[in-house]
Residue, then its C-alpha position, 0 to 999 in steps of 0.5 A: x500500500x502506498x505510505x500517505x504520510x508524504x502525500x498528507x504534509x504536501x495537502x497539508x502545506x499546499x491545501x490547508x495552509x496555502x489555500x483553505x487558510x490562506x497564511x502568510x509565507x511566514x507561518x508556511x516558513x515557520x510550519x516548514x522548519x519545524x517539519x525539517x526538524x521533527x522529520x529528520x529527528x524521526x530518521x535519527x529515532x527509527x533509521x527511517x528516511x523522511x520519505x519512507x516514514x508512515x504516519x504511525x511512526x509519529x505518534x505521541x511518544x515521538x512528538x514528546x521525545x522530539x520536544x524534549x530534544x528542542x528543549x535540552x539538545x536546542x535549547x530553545x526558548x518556551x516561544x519557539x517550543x510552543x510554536x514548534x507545538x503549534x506547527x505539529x497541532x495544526x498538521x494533527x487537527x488536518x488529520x482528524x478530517x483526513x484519517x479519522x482512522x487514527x483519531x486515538x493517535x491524533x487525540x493523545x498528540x493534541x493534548x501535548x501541552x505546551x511550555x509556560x514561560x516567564x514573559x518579560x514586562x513590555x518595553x516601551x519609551x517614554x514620550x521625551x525618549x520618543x521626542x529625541x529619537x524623532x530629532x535626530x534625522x537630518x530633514x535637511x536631507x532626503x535620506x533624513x526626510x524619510x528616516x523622520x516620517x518612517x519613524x514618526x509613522x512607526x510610532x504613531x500608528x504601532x504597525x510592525x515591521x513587516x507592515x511598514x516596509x511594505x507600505x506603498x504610496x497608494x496605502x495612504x490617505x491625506x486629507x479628511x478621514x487620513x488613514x493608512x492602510x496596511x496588510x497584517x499577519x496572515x494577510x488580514x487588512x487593515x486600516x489605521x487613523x492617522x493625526x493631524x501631524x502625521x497627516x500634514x507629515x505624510x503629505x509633504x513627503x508624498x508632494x516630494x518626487x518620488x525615487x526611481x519606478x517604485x512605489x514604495x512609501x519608504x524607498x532605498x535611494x534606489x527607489x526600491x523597498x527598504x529591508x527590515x535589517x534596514x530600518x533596524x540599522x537606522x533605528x540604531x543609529x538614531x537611537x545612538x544619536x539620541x542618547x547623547x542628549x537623552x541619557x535614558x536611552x543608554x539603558x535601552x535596547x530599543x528595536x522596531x517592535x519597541x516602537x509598535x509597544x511605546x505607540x500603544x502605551x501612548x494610546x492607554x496613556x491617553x485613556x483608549x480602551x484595551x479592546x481599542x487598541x487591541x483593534x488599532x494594533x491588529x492583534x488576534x485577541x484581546x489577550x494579546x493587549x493585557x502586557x501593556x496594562x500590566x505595564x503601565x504603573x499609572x493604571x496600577x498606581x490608579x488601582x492602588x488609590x480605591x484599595x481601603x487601608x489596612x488600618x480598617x477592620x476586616x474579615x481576615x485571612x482564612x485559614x484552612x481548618x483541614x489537613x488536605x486545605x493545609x497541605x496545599x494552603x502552604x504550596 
């Protein structure tokens, strides 16, 4: 009989992930490397090649041990460990509909749990931080007119990286109800309100001739599109500038992300609801705004305030009055 396991992961990329769901090349990248790994980790357990593996062979003690080997052999970080889980679950959940025949292995593999790490606070800068950066571009130059409105963009609407380089000048509206339009992860669209200074910003830059044939928003000086090590590296060299004048900036690692973080921390500053931003940011959950409540200490310090003094009377602690409440009471 014909082994479906290699026609299976071909339907499982270029069907359900290509097609039915419609996924960015960069979950396809990611679904693919953890693919590489866990396959060529099989070949080293059972001396099968790729090709000649069957679908039993990837059953739940397999996964297990094949994570336990990202975890000591790579030591990879609880998010790559969990992405790597992410990958295998979504292949699995495409076999529950493709071979329900083996429905017993898919199950035992879908209840593989993923890894819980320590999530660090958000970094973010504050509003001098953000003013200094800004500084730092020569506008003088065309260069330093288009590093100014990259980063005033970047901080003032939160896109990402990936969004902003790939902005070109027909995404942006000027004038009454100015917005940017861009495409986010997984190819979702969406559309972002600009301010009035970013709007005036915007339209001085794109009344300036454009460099080259391309259309990009923020050309090389070759009028191509600019890479994401690119702007990193700009970034950088702003930053650096910036620290000469603001001394707090030399304590920060400040990258394209810090900037999206900083963008929504200015709109909780500023009372916008979580679900707002979580909207304005393009994020799948609303789970995905909760680190920047956590890190905003006027929220917490505002939480503090309605909290009664301890000098009022109160119930109290309980106290477990049962040896089984006891023992757990003091885990």
């Amino acid at each position: 009989m014909t082994n479906p396991l290699p026609r299976l992961i071909e339907r499982f990329f270029g069907q359900r992930l290509a097609r039915q769901r419609n996924v960015s090349p960069h979950t396809i990248a990611s679904y693919r490397d953890t693919f590489k790994l866990l396959l060529k980790f099989a070949h080293r357990r059972t001396g099968k090649y790729p090709s000649a593996l069957r679908l039993e062979d990837l059953d739940a003690e397999l996964i297990v041990a094949f994570l336990d080997d990202l975890d000591s052999g790579r030591h990879a970080s609880p998010a790559t460990y969990n992405l790597r889980l992410t990958a295998i679950r979504g292949f699995f959940r495409f076999l529950a509909f493709e071979e329900p025949a083996y429905s017993g292995q898919i199950q035992r593999v879908l209840a593989i749990p993923g890894k819980i790490g320590s999530k660090r606070e958000v970094q973010f800068l504050l509003r001098n931080e953000i003013e200094a950066i800004l500084s730092a571009p020569d506008r003088r130059t065309w260069v330093g007119r288009r590093d100014y409105v990259l980063l005033l963009t970047a901080v003032q609407t939160g896109m990402r990286l990936s969004e902003l380089v790939g902005l070109d000048r027909s995404a942006v509206t000027i004038g009454t109800g100015a917005h940017i339009r861009c495409f986010g992860k997984g190819r979702k669209e969406r559309t972002t309100p600009i301010t009035r200074m970013l709007n005036a910003t915007l339209k001085a830059w794109l009344d300036e001739p454009p460099v080259g044939n391309g259309n990009a928003l923020f050309p090389t000086v070759h009028g191509g599109q600019m890479s994401p090590d690119a702007v990193q590296y700009l970034l950088a060299k702003y930053v650096l500038a910036a620290s000469k004048g603001c001394l707090s900036l030399r304590s920060k690692r400040v990258s394209p992300h810090v900037l999206r973080h900083s963008a929504a921390m200015e709109l909780l500053d500023a009372g916008v609801d979580s679900t707002v931003i979580s909207l304005w940011l393009g994020h799948e959950s609303t789970r995905s705004t909760q680190p920047y409540l956590h890190a905003h200490l006027a929220i917490k310090e505002a939480a503090l305030a309605k909290i009664d003094p301890f000098d009022k009377q109160s119930p109290g602690r309980f106290r477990a009055g049962d040896e089984l409440l006891a023992f757990l009471d003091k885990l």
